[in-house]
C-alpha positions as CSV (number, residue, x, y, z in Angstrom):
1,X,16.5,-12.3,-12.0
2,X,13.3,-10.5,-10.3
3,X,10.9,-13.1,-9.0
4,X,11.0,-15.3,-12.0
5,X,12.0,-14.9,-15.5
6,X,8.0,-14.3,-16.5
7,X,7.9,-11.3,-14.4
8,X,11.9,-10.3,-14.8
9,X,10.3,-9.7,-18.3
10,X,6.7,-8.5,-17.5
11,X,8.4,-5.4,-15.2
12,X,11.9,-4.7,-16.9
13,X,10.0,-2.4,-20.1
14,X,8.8,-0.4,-16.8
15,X,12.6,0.3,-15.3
16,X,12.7,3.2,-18.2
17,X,9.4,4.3,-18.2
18,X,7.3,3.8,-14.8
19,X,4.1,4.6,-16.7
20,X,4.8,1.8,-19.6
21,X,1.8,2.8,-22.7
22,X,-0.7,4.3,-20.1
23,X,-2.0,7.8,-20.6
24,X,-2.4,10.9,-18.6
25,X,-1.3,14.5,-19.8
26,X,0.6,14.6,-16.4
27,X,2.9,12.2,-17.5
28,X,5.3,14.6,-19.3
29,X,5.4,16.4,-16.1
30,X,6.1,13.7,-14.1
31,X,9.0,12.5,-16.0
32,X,10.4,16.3,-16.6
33,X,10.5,15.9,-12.5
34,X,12.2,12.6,-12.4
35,X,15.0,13.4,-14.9
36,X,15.2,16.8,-13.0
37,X,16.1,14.7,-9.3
38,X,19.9,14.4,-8.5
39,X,20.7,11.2,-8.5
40,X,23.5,11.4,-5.6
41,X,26.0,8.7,-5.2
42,X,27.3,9.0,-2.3
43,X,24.3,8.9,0.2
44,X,23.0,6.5,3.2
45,X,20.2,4.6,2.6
46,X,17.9,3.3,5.9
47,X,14.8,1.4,5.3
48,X,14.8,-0.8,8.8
49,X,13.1,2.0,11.2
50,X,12.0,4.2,8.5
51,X,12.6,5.2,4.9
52,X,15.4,7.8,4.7
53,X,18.0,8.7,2.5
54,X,20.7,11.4,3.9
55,X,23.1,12.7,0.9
56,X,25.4,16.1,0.7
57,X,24.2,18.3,-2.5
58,X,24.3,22.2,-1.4
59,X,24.3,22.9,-4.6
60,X,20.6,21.6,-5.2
61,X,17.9,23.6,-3.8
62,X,14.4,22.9,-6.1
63,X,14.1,19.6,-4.4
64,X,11.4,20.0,-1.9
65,X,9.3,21.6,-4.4
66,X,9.7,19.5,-7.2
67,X,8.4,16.6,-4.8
68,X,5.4,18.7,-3.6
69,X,4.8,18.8,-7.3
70,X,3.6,14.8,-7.1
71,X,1.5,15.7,-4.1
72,X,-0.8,14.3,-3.0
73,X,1.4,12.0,-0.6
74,X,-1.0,9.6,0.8
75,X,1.3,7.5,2.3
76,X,4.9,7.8,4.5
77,X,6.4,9.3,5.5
78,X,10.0,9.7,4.3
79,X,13.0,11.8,5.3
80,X,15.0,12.5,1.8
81,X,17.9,14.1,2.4
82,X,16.8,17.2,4.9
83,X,13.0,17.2,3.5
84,X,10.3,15.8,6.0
85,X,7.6,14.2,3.3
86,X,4.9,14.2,6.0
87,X,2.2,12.4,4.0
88,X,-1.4,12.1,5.1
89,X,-0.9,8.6,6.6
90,X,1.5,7.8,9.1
91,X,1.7,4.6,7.3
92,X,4.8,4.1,10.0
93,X,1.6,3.7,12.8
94,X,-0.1,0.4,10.6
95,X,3.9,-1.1,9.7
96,X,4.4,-1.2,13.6
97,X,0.8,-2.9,13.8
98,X,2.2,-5.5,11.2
99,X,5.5,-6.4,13.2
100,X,3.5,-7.5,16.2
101,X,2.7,-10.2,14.2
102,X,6.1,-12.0,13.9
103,X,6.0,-12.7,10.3
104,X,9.5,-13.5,8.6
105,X,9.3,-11.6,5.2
106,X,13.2,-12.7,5.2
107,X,14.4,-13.6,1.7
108,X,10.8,-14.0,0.4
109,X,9.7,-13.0,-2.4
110,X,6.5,-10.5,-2.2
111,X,3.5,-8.8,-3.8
112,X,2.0,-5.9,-2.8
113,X,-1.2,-5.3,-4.1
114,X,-2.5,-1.9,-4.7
115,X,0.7,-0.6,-3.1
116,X,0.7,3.4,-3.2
117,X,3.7,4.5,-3.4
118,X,5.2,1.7,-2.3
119,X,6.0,2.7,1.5
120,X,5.3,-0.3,2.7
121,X,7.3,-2.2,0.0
122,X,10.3,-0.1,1.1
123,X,10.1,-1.5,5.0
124,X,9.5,-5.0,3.5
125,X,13.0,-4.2,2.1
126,X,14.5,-2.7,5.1
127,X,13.2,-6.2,7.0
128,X,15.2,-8.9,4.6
129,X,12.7,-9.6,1.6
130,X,14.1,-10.5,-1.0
131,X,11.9,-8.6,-4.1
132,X,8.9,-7.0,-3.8
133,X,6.4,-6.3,-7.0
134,X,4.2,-3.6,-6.0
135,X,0.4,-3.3,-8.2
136,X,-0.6,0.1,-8.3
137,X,-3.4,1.4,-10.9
138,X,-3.0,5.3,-9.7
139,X,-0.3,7.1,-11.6
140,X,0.6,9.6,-8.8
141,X,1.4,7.0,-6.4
142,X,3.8,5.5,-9.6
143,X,5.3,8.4,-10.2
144,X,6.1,9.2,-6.6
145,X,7.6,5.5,-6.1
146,X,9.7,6.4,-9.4
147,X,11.2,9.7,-7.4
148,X,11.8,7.7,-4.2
149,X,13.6,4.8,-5.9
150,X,15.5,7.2,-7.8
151,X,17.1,7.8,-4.0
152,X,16.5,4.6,-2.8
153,X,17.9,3.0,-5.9
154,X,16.9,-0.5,-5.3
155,X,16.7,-3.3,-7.8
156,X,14.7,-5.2,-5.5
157,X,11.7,-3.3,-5.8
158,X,9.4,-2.6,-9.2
159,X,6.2,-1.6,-9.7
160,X,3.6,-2.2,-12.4
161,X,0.9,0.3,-13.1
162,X,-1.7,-2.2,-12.9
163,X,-4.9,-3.9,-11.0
164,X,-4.1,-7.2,-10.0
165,X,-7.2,-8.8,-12.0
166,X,-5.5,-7.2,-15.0
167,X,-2.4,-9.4,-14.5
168,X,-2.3,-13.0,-15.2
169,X,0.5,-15.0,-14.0
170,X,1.2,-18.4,-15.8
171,X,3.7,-19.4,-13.5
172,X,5.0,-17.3,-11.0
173,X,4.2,-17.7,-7.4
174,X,5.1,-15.6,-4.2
175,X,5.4,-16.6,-0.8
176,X,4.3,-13.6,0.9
177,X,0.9,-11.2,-0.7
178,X,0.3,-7.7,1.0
179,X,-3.5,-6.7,0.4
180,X,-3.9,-3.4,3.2
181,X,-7.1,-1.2,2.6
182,X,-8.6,-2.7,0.0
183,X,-11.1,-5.2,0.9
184,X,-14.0,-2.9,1.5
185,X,-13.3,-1.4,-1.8
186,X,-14.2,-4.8,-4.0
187,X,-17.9,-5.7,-5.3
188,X,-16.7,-9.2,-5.1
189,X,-14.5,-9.8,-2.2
190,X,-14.6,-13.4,-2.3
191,X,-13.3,-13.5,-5.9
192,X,-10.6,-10.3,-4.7
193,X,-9.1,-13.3,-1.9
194,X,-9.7,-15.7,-4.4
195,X,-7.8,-13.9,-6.9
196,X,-4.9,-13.2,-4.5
197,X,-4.9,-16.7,-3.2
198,X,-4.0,-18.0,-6.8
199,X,-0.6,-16.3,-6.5
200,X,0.6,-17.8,-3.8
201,X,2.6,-20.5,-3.3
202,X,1.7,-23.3,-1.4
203,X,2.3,-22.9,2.5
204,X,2.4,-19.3,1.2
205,X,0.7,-16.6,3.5
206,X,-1.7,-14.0,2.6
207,X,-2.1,-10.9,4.8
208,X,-4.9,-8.4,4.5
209,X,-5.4,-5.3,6.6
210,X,-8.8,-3.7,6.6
211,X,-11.3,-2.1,8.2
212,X,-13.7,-4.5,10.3
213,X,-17.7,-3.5,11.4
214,X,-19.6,-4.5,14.5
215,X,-20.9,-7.6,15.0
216,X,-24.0,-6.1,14.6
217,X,-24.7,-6.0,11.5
218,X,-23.9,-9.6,10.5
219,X,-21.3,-10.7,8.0
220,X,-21.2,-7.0,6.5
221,X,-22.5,-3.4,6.7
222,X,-23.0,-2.2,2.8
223,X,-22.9,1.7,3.1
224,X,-25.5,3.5,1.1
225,X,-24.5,5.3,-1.8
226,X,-20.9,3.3,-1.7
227,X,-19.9,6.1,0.8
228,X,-18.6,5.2,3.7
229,X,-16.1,7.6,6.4
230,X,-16.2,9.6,3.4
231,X,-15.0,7.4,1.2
232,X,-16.5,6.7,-2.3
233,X,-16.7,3.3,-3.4
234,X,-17.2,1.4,-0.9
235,X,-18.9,-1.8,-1.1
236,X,-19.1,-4.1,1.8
237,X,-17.4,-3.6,4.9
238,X,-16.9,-6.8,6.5
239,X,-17.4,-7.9,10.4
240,X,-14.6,-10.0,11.6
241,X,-17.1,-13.0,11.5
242,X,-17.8,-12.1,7.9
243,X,-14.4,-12.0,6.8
244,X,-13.5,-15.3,8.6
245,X,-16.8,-17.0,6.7
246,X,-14.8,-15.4,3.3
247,X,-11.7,-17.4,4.6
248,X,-13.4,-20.3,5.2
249,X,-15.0,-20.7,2.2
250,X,-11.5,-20.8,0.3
251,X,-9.8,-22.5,2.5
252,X,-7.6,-20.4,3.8
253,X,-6.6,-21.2,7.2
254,X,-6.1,-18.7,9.9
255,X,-2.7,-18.3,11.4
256,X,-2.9,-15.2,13.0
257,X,-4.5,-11.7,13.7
258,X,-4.6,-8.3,15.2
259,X,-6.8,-6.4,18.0
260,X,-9.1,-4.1,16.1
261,X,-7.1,-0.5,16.2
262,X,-9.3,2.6,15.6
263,X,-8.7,5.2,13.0
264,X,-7.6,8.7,14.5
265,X,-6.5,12.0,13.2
266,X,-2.8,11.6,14.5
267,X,-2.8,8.3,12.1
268,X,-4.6,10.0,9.0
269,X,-4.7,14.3,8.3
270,X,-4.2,16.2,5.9
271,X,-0.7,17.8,5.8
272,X,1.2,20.0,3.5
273,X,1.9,17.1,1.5
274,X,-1.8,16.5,1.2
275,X,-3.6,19.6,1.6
276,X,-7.2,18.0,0.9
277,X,-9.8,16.9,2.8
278,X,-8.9,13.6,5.0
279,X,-9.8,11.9,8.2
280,X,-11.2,15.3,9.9
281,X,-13.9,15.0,7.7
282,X,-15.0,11.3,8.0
283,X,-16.2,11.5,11.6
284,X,-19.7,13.0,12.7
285,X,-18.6,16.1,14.7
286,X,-20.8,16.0,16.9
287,X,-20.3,12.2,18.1
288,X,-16.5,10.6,17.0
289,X,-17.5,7.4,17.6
290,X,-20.1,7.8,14.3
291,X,-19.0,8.5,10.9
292,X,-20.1,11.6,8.8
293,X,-22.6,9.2,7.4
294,X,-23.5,7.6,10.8
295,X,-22.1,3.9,10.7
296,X,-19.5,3.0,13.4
297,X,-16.1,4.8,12.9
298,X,-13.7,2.9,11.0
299,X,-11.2,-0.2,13.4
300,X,-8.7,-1.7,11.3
301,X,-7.1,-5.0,11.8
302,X,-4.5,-7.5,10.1
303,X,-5.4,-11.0,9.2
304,X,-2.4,-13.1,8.1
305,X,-3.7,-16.3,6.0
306,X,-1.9,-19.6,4.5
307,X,-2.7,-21.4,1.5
308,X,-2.9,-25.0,2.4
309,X,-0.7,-27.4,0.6
């Protein structure tokens, strides 16, 4: 069973079709790709360090292009077989951030909310969890989880195309909820927390990465025009005191948390897996410590919450 038997049901439709009834005319592409992928059998599979996956197929020689067909890669990387998927995040950087904090995700059970291509899910694998349900609404990050889990092979790991407020749970809980970049992205962050608070168990623990503003400017800088590092969409971009008032105010108690870690261009650039514009183009050029639209440049940082029993 994955989870619980509510969402062993909810996510097995989605083990033949990653897409389930949504619609996109890049779909038949994407699932041309996937049924083109060898499916190798004899490989060696590594998620503790890294996500890699070494096999022996000399006979197969389209792969590297067939994955640069679901580019853009926002997050990695990944190492399949002798291919280097060198994505635009060194999403390795922020996982090392993460195990600084000590958390056991041993045999716990996990979602991952707005989980890309489920990078992140794959280390939470590689570090003893026992399943992982990853929410992601964008359709190239689904179908680039559905080639990598056609290597990784894993029945501890699915993904449902969907936002999390789209998803009601009746009775399914998890002890351990991933939300990483997407704070700043909510109109309403307290009912976001709120939202992710409700699927958690009790004594469960809530960990959300984001990007934090100066004290300055209260409980939150709100970016004009919803632009922000270059970003669209987004909304409110919380001080550290601002998002320990959100905390507060749902009880959520504090266990632990990171030093603020600034946003560089080794961390985030575009690459040949992501040839678009990225994080050379959210920094005023002229002074690095301002963004293109002159707030503060972007510092990340990890809170890690439990739900009181």
């Amino acid at each position: 069973m994955f989870v619980s038997c509510e969402v062993d049901n909810l996510t097995k439709p989605y083990l033949s079709n990653p897409f389930g009834k949504k619609k996109d005319k890049r779909i038949e592409s994407w699932l041309e790709i996937m049924n083109t992928l060898p499916c190798p059998a004899n490989k060696k599979v590594s998620l503790e360090s890294e996500v890699r996956v070494d096999f022996e197929d000399d006979t197969f020689y389209e792969l590297k292009d067939l994955l640069l067909r679901l580019s853009p890669w926002r997050k990695g990387p990944f190492h399949i077989r002798d291919i280097f998927i060198d994505s635009e995040w060194r999403s390795d950087e922020k996982w090392k951030r993460f195990k600084k904090l000590n958390i056991d995700l041993k045999e716990k059970n996990i979602l991952d909310v707005g989980s890309g291509n489920g990078y992140y899910a794959f280390r939470m694998l590689g570090d003893g969890a026992n399943n992982i349900l990853c929410l992601e609404p964008n359709l190239v990050h689904v179908s680039q989880f559905a080639a990598l889990n056609r290597f990784v092979t894993s029945d501890n790991i699915r993904m449902l195309p969907e936002r999390l407020e789209n998803i009601k749970f009746s009775d399914t809980k998890f002890d351990v909820v991933f939300s990483m970049g997407l704070l700043y992205h909510q109109r309403d962050p307290s009912q976001h927390i709120k939202d992710l608070k409700n699927t958690l168990k009790d004594g469960g623990q809530l960990v959300i990465e984001t990007i934090v503003s100066p004290e300055a400017y209260g409980n939150f800088l709100e970016p004009s025009e919803g632009r922000y590092a270059s970003m669209p969409n987004v909304h409110y971009v919380h001080t550290d005191k601002g998002c320990k008032k959100l905390f507060e105010e749902l009880s959520l108690s504090l266990q632990c948390e990171s030093y603020n870690t600034r946003t560089t261009g080794q961390e985030q650039r575009k690459t040949e897996w992501m040839p678009f514009k990225s994080f050379e183009s959210a920094l005023n050029p002229s002074n690095l410590d301002l963004t293109i639209e002159g707030y503060p440049a972007p510092e990340r940082k990890f809170y890690v919450l439990e739900k009181e029993a």
